[in-house]
C-alpha positions in Angstrom: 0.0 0.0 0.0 1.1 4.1 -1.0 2.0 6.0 1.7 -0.5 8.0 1.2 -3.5 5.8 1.5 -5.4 5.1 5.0 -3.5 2.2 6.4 -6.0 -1.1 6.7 -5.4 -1.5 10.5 -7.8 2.0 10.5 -10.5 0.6 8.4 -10.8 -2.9 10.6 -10.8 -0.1 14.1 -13.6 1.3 12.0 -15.4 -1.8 11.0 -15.4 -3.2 14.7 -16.3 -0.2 15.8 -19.5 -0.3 14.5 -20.1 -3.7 14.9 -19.3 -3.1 18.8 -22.3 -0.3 18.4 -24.7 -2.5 17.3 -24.0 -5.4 19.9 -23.7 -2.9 22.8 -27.1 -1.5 22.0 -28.7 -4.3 22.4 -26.8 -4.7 25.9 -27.2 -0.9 26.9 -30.6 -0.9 25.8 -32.1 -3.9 28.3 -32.7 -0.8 30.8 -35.6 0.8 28.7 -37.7 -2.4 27.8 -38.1 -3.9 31.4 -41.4 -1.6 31.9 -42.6 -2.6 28.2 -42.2 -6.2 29.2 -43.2 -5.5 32.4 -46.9 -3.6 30.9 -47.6 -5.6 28.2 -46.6 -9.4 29.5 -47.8 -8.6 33.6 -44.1 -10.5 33.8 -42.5 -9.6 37.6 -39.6 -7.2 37.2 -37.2 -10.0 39.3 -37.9 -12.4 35.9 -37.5 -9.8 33.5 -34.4 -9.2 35.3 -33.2 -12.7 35.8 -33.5 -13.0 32.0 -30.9 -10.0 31.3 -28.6 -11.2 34.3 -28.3 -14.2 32.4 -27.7 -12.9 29.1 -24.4 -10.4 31.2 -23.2 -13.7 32.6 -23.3 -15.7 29.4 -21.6 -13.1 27.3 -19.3 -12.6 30.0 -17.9 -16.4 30.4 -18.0 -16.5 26.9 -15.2 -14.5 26.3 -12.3 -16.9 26.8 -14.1 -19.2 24.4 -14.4 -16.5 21.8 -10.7 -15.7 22.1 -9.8 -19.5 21.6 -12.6 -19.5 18.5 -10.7 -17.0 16.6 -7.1 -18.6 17.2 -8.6 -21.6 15.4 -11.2 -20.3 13.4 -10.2 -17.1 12.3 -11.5 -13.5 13.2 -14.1 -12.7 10.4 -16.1 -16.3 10.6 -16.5 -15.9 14.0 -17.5 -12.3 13.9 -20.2 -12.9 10.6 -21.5 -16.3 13.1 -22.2 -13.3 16.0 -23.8 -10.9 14.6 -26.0 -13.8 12.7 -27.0 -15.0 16.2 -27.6 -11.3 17.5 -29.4 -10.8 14.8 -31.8 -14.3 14.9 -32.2 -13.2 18.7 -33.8 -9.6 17.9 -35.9 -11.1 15.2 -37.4 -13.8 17.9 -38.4 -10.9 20.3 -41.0 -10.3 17.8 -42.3 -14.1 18.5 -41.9 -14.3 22.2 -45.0 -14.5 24.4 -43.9 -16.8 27.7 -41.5 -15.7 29.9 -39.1 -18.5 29.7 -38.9 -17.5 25.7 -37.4 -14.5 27.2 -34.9 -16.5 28.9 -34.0 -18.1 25.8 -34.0 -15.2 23.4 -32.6 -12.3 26.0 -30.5 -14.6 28.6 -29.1 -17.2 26.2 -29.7 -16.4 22.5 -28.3 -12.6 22.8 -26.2 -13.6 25.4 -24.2 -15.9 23.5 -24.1 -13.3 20.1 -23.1 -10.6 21.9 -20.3 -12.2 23.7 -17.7 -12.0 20.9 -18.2 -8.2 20.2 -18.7 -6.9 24.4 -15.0 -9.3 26.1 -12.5 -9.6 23.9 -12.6 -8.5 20.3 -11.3 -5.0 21.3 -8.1 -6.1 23.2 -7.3 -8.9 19.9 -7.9 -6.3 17.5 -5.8 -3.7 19.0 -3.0 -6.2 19.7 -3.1 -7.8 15.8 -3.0 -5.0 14.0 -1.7 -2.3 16.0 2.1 -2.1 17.1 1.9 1.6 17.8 -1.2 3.4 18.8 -2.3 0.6 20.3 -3.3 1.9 23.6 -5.5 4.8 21.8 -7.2 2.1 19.2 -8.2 -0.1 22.5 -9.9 3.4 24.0 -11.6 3.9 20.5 -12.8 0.1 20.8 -13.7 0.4 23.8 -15.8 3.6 24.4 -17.8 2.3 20.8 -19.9 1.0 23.2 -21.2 4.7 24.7 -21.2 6.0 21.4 -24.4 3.8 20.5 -25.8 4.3 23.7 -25.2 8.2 23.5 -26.9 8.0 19.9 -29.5 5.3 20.0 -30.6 5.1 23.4 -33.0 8.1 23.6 -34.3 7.1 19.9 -35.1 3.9 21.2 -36.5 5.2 23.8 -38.5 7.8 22.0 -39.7 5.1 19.8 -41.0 3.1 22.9 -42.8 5.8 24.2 -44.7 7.2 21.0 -45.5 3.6 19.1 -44.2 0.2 20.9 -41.1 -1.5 21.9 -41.3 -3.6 18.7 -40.2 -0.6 16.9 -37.1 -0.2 19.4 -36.5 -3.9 18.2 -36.7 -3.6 14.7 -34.1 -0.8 15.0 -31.5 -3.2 16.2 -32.5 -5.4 13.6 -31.7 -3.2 11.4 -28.2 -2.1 12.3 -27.8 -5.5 13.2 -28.2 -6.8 9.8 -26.2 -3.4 8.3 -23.2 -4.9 10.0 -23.3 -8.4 9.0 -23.6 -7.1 5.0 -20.6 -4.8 6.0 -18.1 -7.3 8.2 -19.0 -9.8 5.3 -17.5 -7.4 2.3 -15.0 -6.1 4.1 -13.3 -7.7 7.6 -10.1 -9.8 7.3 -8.3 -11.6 9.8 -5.2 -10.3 10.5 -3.2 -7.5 8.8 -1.3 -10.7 6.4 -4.1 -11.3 5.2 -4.3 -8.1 3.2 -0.2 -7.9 2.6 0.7 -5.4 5.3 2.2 -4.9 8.8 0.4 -4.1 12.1 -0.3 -0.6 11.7 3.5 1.3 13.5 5.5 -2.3 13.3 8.9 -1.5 10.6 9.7 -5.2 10.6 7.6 -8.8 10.9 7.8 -10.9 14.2 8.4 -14.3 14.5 4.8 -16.3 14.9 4.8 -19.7 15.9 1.1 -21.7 15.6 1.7 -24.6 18.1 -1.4 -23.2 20.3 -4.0 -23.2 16.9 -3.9 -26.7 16.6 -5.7 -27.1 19.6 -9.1 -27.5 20.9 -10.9 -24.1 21.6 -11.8 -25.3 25.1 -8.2 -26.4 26.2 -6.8 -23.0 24.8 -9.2 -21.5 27.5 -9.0 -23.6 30.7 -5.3 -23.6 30.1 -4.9 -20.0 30.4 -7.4 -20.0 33.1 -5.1 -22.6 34.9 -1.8 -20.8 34.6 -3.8 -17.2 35.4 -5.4 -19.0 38.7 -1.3 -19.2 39.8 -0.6 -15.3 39.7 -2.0 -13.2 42.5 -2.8 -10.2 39.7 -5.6 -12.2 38.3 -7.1 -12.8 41.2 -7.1 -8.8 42.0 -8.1 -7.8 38.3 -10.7 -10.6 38.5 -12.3 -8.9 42.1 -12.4 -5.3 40.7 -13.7 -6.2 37.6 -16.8 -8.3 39.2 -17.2 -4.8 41.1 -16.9 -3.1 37.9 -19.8 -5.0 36.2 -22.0 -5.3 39.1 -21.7 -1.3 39.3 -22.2 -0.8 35.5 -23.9 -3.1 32.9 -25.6 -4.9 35.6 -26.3 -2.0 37.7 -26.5 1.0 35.7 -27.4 -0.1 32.2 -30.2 -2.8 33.5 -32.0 -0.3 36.4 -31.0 3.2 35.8 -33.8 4.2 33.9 -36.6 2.0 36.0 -34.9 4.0 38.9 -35.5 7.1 37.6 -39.0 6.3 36.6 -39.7 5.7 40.4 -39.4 8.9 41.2 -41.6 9.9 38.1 -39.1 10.8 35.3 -40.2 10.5 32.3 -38.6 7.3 30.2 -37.0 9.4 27.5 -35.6 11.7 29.9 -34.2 8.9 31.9 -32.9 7.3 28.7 -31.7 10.8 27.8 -29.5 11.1 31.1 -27.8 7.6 30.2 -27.5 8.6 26.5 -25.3 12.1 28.3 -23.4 9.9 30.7 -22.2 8.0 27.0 -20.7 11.7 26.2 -18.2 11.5 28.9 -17.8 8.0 28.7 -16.7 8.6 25.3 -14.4 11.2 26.1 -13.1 9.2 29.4 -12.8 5.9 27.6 -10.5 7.1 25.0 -8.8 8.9 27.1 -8.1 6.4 29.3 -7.1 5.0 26.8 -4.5 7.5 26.2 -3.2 7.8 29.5 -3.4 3.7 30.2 -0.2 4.3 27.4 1.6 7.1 29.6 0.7 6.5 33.4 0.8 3.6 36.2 -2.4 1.6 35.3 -3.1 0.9 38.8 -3.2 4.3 40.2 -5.7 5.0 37.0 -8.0 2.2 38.0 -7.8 3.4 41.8 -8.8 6.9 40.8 -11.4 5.5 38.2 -13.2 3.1 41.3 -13.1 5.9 43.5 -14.8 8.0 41.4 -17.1 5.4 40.4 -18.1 4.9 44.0 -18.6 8.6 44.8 -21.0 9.2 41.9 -23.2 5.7 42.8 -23.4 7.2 46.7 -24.9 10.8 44.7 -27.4 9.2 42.6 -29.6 7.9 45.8 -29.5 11.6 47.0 -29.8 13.3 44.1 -33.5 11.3 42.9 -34.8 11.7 46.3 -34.3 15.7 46.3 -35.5 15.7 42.7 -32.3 17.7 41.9 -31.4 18.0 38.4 -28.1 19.7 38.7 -27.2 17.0 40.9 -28.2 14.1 38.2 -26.2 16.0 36.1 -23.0 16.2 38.5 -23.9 12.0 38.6 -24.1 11.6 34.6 -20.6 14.0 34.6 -18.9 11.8 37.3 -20.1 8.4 36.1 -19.6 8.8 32.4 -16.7 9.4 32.7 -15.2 6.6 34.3 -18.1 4.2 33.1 -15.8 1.7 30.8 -12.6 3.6 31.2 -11.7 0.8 33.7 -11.3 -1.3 30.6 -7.8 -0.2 28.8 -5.8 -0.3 32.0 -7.5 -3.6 33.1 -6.3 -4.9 30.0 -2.7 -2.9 29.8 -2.0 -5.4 33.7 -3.3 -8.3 32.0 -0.8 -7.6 28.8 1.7 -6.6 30.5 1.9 -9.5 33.3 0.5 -12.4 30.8 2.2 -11.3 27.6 0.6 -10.3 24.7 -0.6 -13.6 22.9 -1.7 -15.2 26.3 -3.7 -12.1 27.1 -6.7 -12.0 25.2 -7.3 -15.6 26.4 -6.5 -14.3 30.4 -8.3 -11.0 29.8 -11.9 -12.9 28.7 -11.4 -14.8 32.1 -11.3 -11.3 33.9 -14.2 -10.2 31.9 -16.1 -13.1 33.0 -15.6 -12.3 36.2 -16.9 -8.9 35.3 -20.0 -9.7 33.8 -20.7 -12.6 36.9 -20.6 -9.0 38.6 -23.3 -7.3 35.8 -25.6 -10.5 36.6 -25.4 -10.5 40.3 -26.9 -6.7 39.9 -28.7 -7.3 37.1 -30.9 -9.8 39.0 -30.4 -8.6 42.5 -31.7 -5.0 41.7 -34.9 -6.5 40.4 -34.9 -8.7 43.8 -34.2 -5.7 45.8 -36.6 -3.6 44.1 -39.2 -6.3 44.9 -38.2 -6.5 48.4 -38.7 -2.7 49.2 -40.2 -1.1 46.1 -36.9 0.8 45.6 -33.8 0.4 44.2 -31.8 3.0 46.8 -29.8 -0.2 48.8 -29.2 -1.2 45.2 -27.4 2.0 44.5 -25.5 2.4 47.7 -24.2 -1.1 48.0 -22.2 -1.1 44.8 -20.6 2.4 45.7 -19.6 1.2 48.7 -18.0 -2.1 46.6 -16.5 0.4 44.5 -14.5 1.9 47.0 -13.1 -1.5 47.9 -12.1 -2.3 44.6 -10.3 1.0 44.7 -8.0 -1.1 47.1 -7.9 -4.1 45.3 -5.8 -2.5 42.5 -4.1 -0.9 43.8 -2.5 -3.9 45.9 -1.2 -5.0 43.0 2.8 -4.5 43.2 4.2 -2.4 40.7 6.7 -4.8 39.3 6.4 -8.4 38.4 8.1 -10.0 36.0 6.6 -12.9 34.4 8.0 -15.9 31.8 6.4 -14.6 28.4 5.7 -17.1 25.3 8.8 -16.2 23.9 10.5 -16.8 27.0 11.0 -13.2 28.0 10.1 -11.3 30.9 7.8 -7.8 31.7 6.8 -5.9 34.5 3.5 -4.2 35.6 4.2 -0.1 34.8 
């Protein structure tokens, strides 16, 4: 390729970008259909919930799986099989009419498709085809997922509120099926592929393929095994249950219902998530930035912190009706609300090497969304228990400050045997 032209490595960031968009949205969007459901089906809120908690846990511990998929079966196939599922699993909501289809369709179905796109397509992406810049594509990647929100959520939401949630659905769909046309024309798998380098790298690396020729399952429980040894995983695997129980699970299944409670209106509610997506855009990639430049740890300490602070607000800021206040919350949360992610994954790098990392890193994230189900289902519970979801709230800021601990027990050097036989530190 010219030197002039738009290096490849850009176009894939752009391609998965997307596709991250339209998976997320289903995720993010969970929040503004459980009164729908909840209206038109007379379903309790705790089943609705249990259905989405179980859809956060299955993506979640699907992630090392996917990782392992792609050594063997290549990035594009299992992208296109994905987005095939997400889409089969929007296109069934139409048809659903028991609650246990629910389960099916939102727990296991959508689960399942979204799994590959929400753990770790970002992290392989930016390793394969970035040698430079990599820290700045993984905060691209990663803060995708509040650009949908910030964009779609309040026209789903609008949608919802002046026709019917089957609108909302057919929306996804649609973007949905968009991205399986596009990753279809256009997605390779890996930058060799197309004849070119990792976007920054001068000169090839040696590759060896002794760990493709296995089975998918033993590539992930023998990562798991060797990353149940080092103390690190066991501290990124704590903070990041916190960090799903207090987002996804928390946040992006309850916030709005919260809000309604105290008689907001659904698309302002669905507004103030789709504003807390501005600063998560600007915090994501910007932690992204800095994960690059700065100790990681102290970044996640300051990021839980933060996290914790805003979650103690919210409680006090729907009770006094205070808008300034929900927008101090939005401010605070946003933007922290995924920048957990590029640091989390610059440890796990950094300590596991680069090849054994994506593998590690969808253990962590399983650990994370075990976190987003635990919420997910025990909000609803809690909610049923005192017709409000305050305790909710307060609980996971208070497990946020602990986290803020967790990481930062993690020592700031430790060198660890690599793949190639080489050792690294934790900066």
């Amino acid at each position: 390729m010219g030197r002039s032209r738009v290096h490849y490595s850009w176009i894939i960031l752009m391609i998965v970008f997307f596709s991250i968009i339209a998976a997320g949205i289903v995720r993010s969007s969970s929040g503004v259909f459980i009164e729908p459901f909840e209206q038109e089906f007379h379903w309790d809120r705790s089943v609705i919930s249990l259905a989405f908690a179980v859809g956060l846990f299955l993506y979640g511990i699907s992630g090392p799986f996917m990782a392992a998929l792609i050594e063997v079966l290549g990035l594009k196939k299992i992208m296109l099989l994905s987005m095939a599922t997400l889409l089969a699993g929007t296109l069934l909501t139409f048809l659903m009419q028991q609650s246990w289809q629910l389960l099916l369709i939102w727990g296991i179905i959508i689960g399942l498709g979204s799994g590959l796109f929400l753990t770790v397509l970002s992290p392989y992406v930016a390793n394969t085809w970035f040698e430079k810049r990599r820290g700045l594509a993984l905060g691209i990647l990663t803060a995708s997922t509040a650009t949908g929100q910030l964009i779609l959520l309040p026209i789903l939401a609008m949608l919802i509120d002046h026709y019917s949630w089957r609108w909302a659905i057919a929306l996804i769909m649609l973007l949905s099926a968009i991205m399986l046309v596009i990753i279809l024309l256009f997605m390779k798998n890996s930058p060799k592929e197309v004849g070119i380098l990792p976007y920054g790298l001068e000169k090839e690396a040696e590759t060896t393929e002794e760990d493709t020729k296995q089975n998918p399952i033993v590539i992930a429980f023998k990562g798991l095994f060797e990353a149940v040894k080092v103390k690190e995983f066991w501290l990124l695997a704590g903070s990041f249950f916190v960090c799903g129980l207090s987002t996804s699970g928390l946040i992006g299944t309850h916030f709005v219902s919260y809000c309604i409670s105290y008689g907001i209106p659904i698309v302002t509610a669905a507004s103030l998530l789709s504003f807390m997506g501005i600063f998560d855009l600007v915090g994501t990639t910007l932690s992204g930035w800095l994960s690059d430049r700065f100790d990681n740890r102290w970044l996640l300490f300051w990021y839980y912190a933060l996290r914790g602070a805003s979650l103690l607000l919210l409680p006090i800021a729907l009770s006094q009706g205070s808008y300034p206040l929900l927008i101090i919350f939005a401010v605070l949360y946003g933007l922290d609300w995924i920048a957990t992610v590029p640091p989390t994954i610059g440890i796990s790098r950094q300590v596991f090497g680069v090849k054994k990392s994506g593998v590690v890193y969808g253990w962590v994230f399983a650990s994370h969304q075990a976190g987003a189900a635990v919420a997910a289902f025990g909000g609803g519970v809690i909610f049923q228990a005192f017709d409000s979801y305050t305790w909710a709230f307060f609980l996971a800021g208070l497990f946020c400050i602990v986290a803020s601990l967790f990481v930062i027990v993690i020592k700031k050097e430790r060198s660890v045997e690599h793949e190639a036989g080489s050792s690294t530190s934790v900066s």
